[in-house]
N, C-alpha and C positions, 0 to 999 in steps of 0.2 A: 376667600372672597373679601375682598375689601369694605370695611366697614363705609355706610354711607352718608352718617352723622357728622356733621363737621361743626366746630365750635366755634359759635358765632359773637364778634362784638358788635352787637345791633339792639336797639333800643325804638321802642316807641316815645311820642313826642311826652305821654303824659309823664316819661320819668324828668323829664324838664321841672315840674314843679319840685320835685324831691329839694330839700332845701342843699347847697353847697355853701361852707364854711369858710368866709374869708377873713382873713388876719391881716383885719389895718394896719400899714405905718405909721408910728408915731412920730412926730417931727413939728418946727415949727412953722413959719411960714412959710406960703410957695407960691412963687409968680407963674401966672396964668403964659401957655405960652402955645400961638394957634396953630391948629392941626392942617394942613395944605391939603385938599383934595379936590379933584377934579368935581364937576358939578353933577350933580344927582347921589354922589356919595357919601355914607354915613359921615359925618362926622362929630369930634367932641371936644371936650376942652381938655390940653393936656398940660401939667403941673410942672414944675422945671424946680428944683434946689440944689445947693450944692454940699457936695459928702464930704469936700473936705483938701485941700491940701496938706501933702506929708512927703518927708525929706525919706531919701531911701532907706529901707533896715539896714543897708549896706552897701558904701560903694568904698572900691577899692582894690586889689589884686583878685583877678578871677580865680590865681589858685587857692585860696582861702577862704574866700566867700562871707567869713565873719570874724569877731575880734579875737578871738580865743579859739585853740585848740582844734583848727575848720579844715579843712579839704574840700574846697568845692569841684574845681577841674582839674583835670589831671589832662596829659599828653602833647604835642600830639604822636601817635603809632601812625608808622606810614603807611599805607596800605596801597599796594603796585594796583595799576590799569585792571579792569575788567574785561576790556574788549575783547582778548584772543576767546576766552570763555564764555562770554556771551554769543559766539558767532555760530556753536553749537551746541546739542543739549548734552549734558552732562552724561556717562553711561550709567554710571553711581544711580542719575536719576530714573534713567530708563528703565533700568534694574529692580525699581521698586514698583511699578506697575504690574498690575494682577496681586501684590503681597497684601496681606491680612490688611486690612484697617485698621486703627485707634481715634478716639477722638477727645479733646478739649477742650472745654469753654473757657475763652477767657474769665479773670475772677471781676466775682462780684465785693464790695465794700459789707464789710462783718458789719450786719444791724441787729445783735444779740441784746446792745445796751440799749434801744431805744422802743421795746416794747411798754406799751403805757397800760397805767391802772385806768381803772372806770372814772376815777376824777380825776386824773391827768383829762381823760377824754374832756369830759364836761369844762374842766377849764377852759380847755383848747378850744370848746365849741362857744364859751359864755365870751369870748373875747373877739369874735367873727360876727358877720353879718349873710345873712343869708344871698345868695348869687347864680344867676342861671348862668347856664353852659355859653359859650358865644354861639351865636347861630347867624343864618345866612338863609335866604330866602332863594330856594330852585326853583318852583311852579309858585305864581311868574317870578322868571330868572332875574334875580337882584345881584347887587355888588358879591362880592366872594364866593358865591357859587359858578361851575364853570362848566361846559361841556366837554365830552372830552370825543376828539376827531383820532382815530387813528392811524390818519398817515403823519408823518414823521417831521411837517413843518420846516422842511427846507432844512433837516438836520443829516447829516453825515454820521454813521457809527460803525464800532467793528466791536470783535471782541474783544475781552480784556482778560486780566487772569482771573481761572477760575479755581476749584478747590483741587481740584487732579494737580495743578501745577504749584500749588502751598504743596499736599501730602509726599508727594514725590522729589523733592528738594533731598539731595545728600544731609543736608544741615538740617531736615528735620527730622528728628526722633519720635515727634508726636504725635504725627497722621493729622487729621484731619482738625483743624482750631475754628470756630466762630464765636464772633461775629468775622467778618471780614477784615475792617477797620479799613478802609480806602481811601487812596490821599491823590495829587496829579499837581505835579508842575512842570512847566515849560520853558525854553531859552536857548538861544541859538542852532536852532530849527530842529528839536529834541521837543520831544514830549514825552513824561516818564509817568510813569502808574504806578506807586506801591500798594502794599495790601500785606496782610499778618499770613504766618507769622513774621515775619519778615522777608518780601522780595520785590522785588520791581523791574518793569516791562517796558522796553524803549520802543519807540516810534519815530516816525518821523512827522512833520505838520503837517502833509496828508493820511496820518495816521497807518503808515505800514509800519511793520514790524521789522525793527535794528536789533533784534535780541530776540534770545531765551530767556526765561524767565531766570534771573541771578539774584540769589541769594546775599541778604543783608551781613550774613554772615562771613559771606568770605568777601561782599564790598569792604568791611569792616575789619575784616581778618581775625575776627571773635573766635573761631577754633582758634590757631597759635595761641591765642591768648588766652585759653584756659574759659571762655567765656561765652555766652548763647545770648539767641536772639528772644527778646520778649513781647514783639509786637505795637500797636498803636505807633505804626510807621507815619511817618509826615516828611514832605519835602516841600523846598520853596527854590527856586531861581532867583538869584542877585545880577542883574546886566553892569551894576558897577564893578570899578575894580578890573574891566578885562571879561568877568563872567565867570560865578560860581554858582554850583548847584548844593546845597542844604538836605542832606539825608539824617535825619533822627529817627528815633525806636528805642524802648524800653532795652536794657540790657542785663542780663544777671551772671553775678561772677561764677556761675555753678555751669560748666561742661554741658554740651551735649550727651557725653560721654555717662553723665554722672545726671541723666533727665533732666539738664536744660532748667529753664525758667519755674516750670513748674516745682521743681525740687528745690528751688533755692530762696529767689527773690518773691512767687508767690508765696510759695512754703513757707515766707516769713524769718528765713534767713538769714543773721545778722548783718549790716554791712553788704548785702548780696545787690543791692538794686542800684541803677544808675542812667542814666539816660545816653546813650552813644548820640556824638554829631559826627559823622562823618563832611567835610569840606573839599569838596574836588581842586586839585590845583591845574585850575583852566577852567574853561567853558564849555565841558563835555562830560555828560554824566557817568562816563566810563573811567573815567579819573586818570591820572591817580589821585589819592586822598589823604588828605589831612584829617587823622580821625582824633577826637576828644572823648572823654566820658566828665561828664557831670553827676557828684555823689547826692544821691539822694539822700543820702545820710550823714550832710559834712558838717551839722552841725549841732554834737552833743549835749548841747542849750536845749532843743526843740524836742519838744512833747512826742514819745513813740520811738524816739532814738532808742535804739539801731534798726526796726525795721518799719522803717518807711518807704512808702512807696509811692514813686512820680506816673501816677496816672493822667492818658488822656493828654497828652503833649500837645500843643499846637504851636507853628513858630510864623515869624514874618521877619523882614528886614526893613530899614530905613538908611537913610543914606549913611546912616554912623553906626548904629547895629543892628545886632544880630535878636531877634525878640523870642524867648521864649517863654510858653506857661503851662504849667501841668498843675492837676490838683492832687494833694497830697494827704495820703491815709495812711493811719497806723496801725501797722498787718496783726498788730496783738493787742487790741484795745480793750480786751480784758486784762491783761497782766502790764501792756505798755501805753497807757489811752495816750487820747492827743488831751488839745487843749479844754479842760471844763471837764475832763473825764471821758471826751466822747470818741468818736471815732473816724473823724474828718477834722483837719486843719486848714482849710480854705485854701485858694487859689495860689497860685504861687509865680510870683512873675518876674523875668531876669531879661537884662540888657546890656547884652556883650560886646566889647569891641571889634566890631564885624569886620575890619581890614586885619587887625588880629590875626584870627580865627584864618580867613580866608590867604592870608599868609604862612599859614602854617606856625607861626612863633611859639616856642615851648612856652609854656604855663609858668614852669620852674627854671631858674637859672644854673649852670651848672657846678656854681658856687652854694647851691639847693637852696636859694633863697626865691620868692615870687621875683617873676619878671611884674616889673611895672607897667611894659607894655600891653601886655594880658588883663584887661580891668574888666569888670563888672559892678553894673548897679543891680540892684534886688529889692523888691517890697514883698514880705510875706503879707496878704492879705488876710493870714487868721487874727492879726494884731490890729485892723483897720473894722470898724465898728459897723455896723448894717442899722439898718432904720427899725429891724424886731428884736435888736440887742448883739449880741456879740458872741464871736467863737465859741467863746468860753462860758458861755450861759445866755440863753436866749430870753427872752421878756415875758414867756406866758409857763413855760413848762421849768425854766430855771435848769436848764439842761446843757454838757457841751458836745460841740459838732454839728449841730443843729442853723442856726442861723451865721453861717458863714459864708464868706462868700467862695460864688464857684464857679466855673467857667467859663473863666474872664478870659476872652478869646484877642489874639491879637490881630486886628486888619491886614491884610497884606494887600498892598498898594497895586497899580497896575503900572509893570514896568517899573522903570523908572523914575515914575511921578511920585516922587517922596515928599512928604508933608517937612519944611524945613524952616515952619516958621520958629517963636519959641528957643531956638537956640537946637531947633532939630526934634524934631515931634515923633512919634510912636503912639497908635491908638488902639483901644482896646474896647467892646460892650460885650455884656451879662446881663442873664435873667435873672428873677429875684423870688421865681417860690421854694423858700428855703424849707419849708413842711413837706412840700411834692418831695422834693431831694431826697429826703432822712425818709421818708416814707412812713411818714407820720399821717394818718385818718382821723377825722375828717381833714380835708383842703380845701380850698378852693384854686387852688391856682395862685394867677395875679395878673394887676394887672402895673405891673413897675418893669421898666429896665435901666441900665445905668451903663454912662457912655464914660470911658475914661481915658489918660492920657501921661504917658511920658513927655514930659520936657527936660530943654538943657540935655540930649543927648552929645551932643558935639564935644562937652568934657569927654566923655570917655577915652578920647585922643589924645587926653594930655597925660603925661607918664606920671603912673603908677594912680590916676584918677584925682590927682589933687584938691582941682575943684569941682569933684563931682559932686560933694554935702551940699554946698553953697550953691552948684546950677543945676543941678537934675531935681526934677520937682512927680510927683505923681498926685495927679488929681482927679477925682471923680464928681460925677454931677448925676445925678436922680432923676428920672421921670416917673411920672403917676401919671395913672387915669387911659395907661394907653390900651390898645384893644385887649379883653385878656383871654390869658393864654390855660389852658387846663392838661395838663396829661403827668398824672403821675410817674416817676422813675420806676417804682416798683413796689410792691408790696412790704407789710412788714415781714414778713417770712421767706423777703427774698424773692421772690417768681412776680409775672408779668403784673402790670397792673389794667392795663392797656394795650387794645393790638387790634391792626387792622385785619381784613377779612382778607382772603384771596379764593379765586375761582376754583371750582373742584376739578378734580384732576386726579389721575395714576399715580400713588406716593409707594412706592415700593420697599420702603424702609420701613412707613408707618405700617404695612401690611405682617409684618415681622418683625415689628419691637421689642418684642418679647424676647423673641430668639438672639434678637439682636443685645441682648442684655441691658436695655434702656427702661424697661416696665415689666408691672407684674401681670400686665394684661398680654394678653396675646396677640395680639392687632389695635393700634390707634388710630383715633380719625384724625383726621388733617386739623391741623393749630394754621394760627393766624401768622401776622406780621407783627414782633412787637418794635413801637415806636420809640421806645428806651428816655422817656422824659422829656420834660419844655426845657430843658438847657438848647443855649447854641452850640453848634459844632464848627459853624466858619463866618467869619465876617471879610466881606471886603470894603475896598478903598478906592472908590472913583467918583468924577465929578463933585470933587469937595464934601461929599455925602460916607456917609459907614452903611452898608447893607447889612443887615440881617435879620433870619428868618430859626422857628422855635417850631416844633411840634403841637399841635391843641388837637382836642376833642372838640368838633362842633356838630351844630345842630342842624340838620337839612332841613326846612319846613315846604311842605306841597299844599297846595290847594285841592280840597275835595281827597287827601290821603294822609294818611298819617307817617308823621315826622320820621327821620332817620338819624340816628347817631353816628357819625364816623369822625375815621383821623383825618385831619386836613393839618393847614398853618395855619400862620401869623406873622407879621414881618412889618419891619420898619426899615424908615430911610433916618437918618439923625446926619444933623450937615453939622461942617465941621471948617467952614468959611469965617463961623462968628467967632468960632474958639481961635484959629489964627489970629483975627483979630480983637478979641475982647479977652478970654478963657471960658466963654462960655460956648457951650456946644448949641445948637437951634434945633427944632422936632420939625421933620420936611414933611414925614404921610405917613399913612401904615395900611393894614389892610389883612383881610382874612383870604385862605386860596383851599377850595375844597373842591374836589370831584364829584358830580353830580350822580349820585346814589353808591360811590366808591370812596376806596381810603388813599393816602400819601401816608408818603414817611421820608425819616432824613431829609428832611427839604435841606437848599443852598443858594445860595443866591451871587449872581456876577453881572459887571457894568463895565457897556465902553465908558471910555475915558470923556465924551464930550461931553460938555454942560447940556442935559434936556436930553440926553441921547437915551437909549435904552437898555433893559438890562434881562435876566433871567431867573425865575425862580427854576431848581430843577430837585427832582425826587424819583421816588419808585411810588408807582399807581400799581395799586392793585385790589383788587376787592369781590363779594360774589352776588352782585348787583344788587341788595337789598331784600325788603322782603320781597319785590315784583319781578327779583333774575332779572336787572334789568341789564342791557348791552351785553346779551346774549349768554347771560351767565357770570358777568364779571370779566377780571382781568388775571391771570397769574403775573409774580409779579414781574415789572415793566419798567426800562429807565422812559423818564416822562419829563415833558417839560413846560413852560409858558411865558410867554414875553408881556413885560411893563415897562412903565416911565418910574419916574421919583414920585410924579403928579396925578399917577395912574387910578390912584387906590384899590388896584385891585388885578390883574390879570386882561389884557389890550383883547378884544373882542369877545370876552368870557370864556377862551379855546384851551385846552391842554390838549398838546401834541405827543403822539408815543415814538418815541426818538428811536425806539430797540422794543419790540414784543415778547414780551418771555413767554416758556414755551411750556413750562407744565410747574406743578405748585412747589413751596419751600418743602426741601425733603429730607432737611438736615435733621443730626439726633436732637438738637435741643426740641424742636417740635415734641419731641417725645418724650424725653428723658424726666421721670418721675410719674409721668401718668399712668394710674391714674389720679392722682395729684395733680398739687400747681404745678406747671411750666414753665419756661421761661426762654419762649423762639425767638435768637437772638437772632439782629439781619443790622447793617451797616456798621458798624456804629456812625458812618458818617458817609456823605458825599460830596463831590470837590467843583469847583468851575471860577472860570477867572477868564478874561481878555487878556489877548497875545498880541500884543504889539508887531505888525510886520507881516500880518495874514490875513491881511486885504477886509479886515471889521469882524474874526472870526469869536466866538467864544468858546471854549475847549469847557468840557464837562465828564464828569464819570460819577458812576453811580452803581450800584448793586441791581441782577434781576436775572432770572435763570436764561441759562443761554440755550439748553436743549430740552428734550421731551424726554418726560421719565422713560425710562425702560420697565418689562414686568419679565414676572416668568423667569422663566432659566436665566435669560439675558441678564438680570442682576444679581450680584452677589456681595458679599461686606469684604471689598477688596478697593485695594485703590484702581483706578483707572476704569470700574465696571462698565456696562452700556457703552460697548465701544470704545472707551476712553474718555467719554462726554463727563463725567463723576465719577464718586469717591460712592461705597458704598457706605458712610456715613454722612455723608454734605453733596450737595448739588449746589449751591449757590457757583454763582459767574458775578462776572461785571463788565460794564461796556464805556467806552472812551468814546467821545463824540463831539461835534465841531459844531456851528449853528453859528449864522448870522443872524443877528437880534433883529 
């Protein structure tokens, strides 16, 4: 019998008074700069300075990356057409349906070094000021609170891939991986879906299915080359050029043959990690392809050499390149730290000659010298300074890894609409609680984020990058005072710190975790949703504005009932009309977006292209209606969504719509795996959505949320393809692709 306790993140109002611990910026002065919202909406004063302009750590031949002794790209490997094998499913993969299960969590960042003494503690708290939760008012329904309607709002979805179609891959050895990690882009009437460990899902703009699900590995051709897939897939569509499609994902030089990713690049393996870009040559995601690897290790200078690792990718284009950013850790930070001794080296961002790349041009000339054609700029971010100190030792604890910067995501534009003021622009924002990150106690959150900015891209065309010192600029600029944001990354021990609720439900795995080799118990109850931190996961780029939106804990308050704690967001608009014209960025709105008596996660955010026009927040609702069961028990979890302006502050008639209803609760192992201990139920790590130029005003979006109903009884078993073939008898997660006119 199924246990019937389910572990709840819910709170009464009075834990609001409990004091939270914030960690001012210190800096000097800062012009006041006004917050735009519609009338009847919060608003406040928000602070504006600037972080700094700095020439790149390196610009110059992309195969070297830096002055001395470097490798940063290598290739390209061509890799022939996918098409004839996407038109059917693999037998290899059929063949693995009904076999045993395995599972893996992607890794978490080693926080060995950052447990604190009792006066570490105390310092941390003597340097903070006391801070409540953000909250939003439901009964009566005030700005950021929202109802939630469950029809579908005018939205189109199908399914997307689920975990049966990860474990069953010829190319995977590992069975079943979460989080997901889910990406989507679109162009020349394609719509593609990736998701971990590495594969992706063609469509077409009415969203039918042009494929089976095909492996990153053989787009890439990483078996011949001795080499596996390692996940955190992302793609992006370039309409210049003709039209290319952008596939990246972790890579490690360790065989499938020889356990893949996990035995190598996780494992901490010298030299093993690398980031694959694969570049179609054409306009069609079936390629063929231009594929690259970028070393994560090209450069013996940098703190952690030789096992670093390029976590957490994210890319975009501009009319001149090709943008990518990953943040980067050092897998042995006891024996190999990063910078200050810790175990994060901040953000790391690169700007490649995108006609390059989408050329195909060797890296290396066959005389083995760099092609000049092949250039890249680069700023490592652990060397660029934060307002609570620096990489390498932060302001209150004197510590490294700690206050660097992280997640500096780069905008990707809509279409064609490239920002080319500048000498050719590239934009990038990040959040700033650098304590949430390191999982460092007490927090408070924060309330800063920082809008930032490639210039002088247009050098990178000129051979061998001559005046890229002289024209490529990277600049950042500071906001304070904006709405703040709270939700810790994670514990110091590692597991969740934070996680929303979802509705109860048939878990047929948690009913045998025991057996299942996950706990020492014999049966668990249902875990939550964790929301994996206030960093960003995507920004976009329209109407002269940067969209983006972060995860927070807020506060529900009711009238005549007591308060409720749950995950919602946070989001800002930052216009980007004044920096073309002046270098300064402008603060447009912001606003809080919560489910009334439920949770969100992975929010994202996308805009048509018109000035004033509309946009989308979208995420997974799910929750188990508070203390009152309210909306009939909650939700399992659900792709979900809701339309604003720039000027909205908040969510356009207070409505979230459920775009796709998921159909029974998370029933993957991490819900279990250590209980009865911490946990640590991983679910996204992200979600995707962007306007498509040519599809009559539509918005494409994907997100994570169970596509079927658990099975019980005989019907399941710890095998791939169980319940019919709906799941994996380790993981049930799906995901679902969907269109909406804003």
């Amino acid at each position: 019998m199924r246990k019937k306790a389910t572990r709840r993140a819910m709170a009464l109002l009075s834990l609001l008074s409990l004091p939270v611990m914030l960690l001012v910026a210190a800096g000097g002065s800062a012009a006041a700069v006004p917050t735009a919202a519609a009338a009847g909406v919060r608003t406040q004063t928000v602070t504006s300075k600037s972080l700094g302009t700095f020439k790149p750590t390196f610009a110059g031949p992309a195969a070297t990356g830096c002055a001395v002794n470097c490798n940063l790209l290598s290739g390209p490997v061509n890799s022939p057409s996918t098409a004839a094998a996407a038109l059917s499913k693999h037998p290899a993969a059929a063949g693995r349906t009904g076999k045993a299960d395995a599972y893996h969590m992607m890794p978490l960042p080693d926080l060995r070094q950052l447990h604190l003494s009792a006066a570490q503690r105390r310092e941390l708290a003597a340097h903070g000021s006391s801070q409540p939760l953000p909250s939003v008012s439901c009964a009566p329904l005030g700005p950021g609170c929202n109802n939630i309607n469950t029809t579908a709002g005018g939205a189109t979805g199908v399914k997307g891939l689920k975990a049966v179609d990860s474990a069953s891959l010829p190319t995977n050895p590992l069975g079943d991986l979460e989080p997901p990690d889910q990406g989507l882009c679109a162009g020349n009437g394609f719509v593609v879906e990736t998701n971990n460990i590495g594969e992706i899902l063609v469509f077409n703009t009415a969203l039918k299915r042009l494929s089976a699900p095909i492996s990153l590995d053989t787009l890439m051709g990483l078996t011949a080359l001795g080499r596996s897939s390692g996940g955190d897939p992302s793609c992006v569509y370039d309409p210049a050029n003709g039209g290319h499609f952008f596939f990246t994902e972790i890579v490690s030089n360790t065989p499938e043959s020889a356990g893949g990713t996990f035995a190598g690049c996780f494992a901490a393996a010298a030299n093993d990690c690398s980031e694959g870009i694969a570049v179609t040559d054409g306009n069609s995601p079936f390629g063929p392809y231009h594929v690259y690897f970028s070393n994560a290790d090209y450069n013996p200078a940098e703190p952690g050499y030789p096992s670093l690792l390029n976590d957490f990718a994210k890319i975009s284009v501009t009319r001149d390149a090709f943008l990518m950013f990953y943040d980067e850790f050092p897998l042995l930070p006891g024996s190999l730290p990063g910078f200050g001794g810790g175990f994060f080296n901040g953000a790391q961002e690169f700007a490649f000659n995108k006609s390059a790349l989408e050329n195909g041009l060797p890296t290396v000339l066959k005389n083995g010298k760099p092609n000049p054609a092949v250039t890249v700029v680069s700023e490592n971010m652990g060397l660029i300074p934060t307002p609570d100190g620096t990489c390498a030792r932060d302001n209150v604890l004197h510590d490294g890894g700690i206050t660097c910067w992280v997640a500096v995501i780069p905008a990707q534009p809509v279409g064609s609409r490239f920002d080319n003021a500048h000498g050719g622009t590239g934009f990038m924002v990040g959040s700033l609680d650098f304590y949430g990150f390191a999982a460092i106690s007490p927090t408070s959150g924060d309330n800063r984020i920082a809008a930032w900015a490639w210039t002088g891209l247009s050098a990178l065309n000129g051979k061998g990058c001559a005046t890229c010192s002289s024209a490529v600029r990277f600049t950042g600029q500071l906001f304070s005072g904006v709405d703040r944001y709270y939700d810790p990354e994670l514990t110091s021990n590692g597991f969740q710190a934070s996680v929303g609720t979802q509705r109860g439900g048939p878990i047929p795995l948690g009913d045998e975790c025991g057996a299942a080799g996950l706990s020492s118990a014999t049966s668990c109850p249902e875990g939550g949703i964790q929301t994996n931190g206030d960093n960003l996961t995507q920004v976009s780029q329209a109407q002269g504005q940067l969209w983006a939106a972060a995860p927070t804990q807020i506060a529900q308050t009711y009238q005549r009932a007591n308060g409720e704690i749950h995950q919602g967001a946070v989001y800002w608009v930052v216009g980007t009309k004044s920096f073309d014209k002046t270098g300064k960025f402008s603060f447009t709105s912001q606003g809080y977006v919560a489910a009334k008596h439920e949770d969100l996660s992975m929010p994202a955010m996308a805009a048509t292209p018109t000035t004033g026009g509309r946009a989308i927040m979208l995420f997974t609702l799910s929750g188990n209606g508070g203390p009152t069961g309210a909306d009939h028990g909650g939700f399992f979890p659900s792709t979900a969504f809701g339309r604003l302006t720039s000027s909205s502050g908040g969510l356009l008639k207070s409505t979230i719509n459920v775009a796709d209803m998921g159909q029974s609760p998370q029933d993957g192992f991490s819900e279990y795996q250590g209980f009865p201990g911490p946990t640590r139920p991983r679910w996204g790590d992200y979600s995707w959505g962007f306007f498509l130029p040519g599809t009559g005003g539509k918005i494409y979006f994907a997100n994570e949320y169970i596509q079927y109903p658990n099975c019980t009884g005989s019907g399941f078993t710890l095998t791939i393809g169980t319940c019919g073939g709906t799941r994996d008898g380790f993981a049930n997660w799906g995901t679902s692709v969907n269109f909406v006119k804003p």
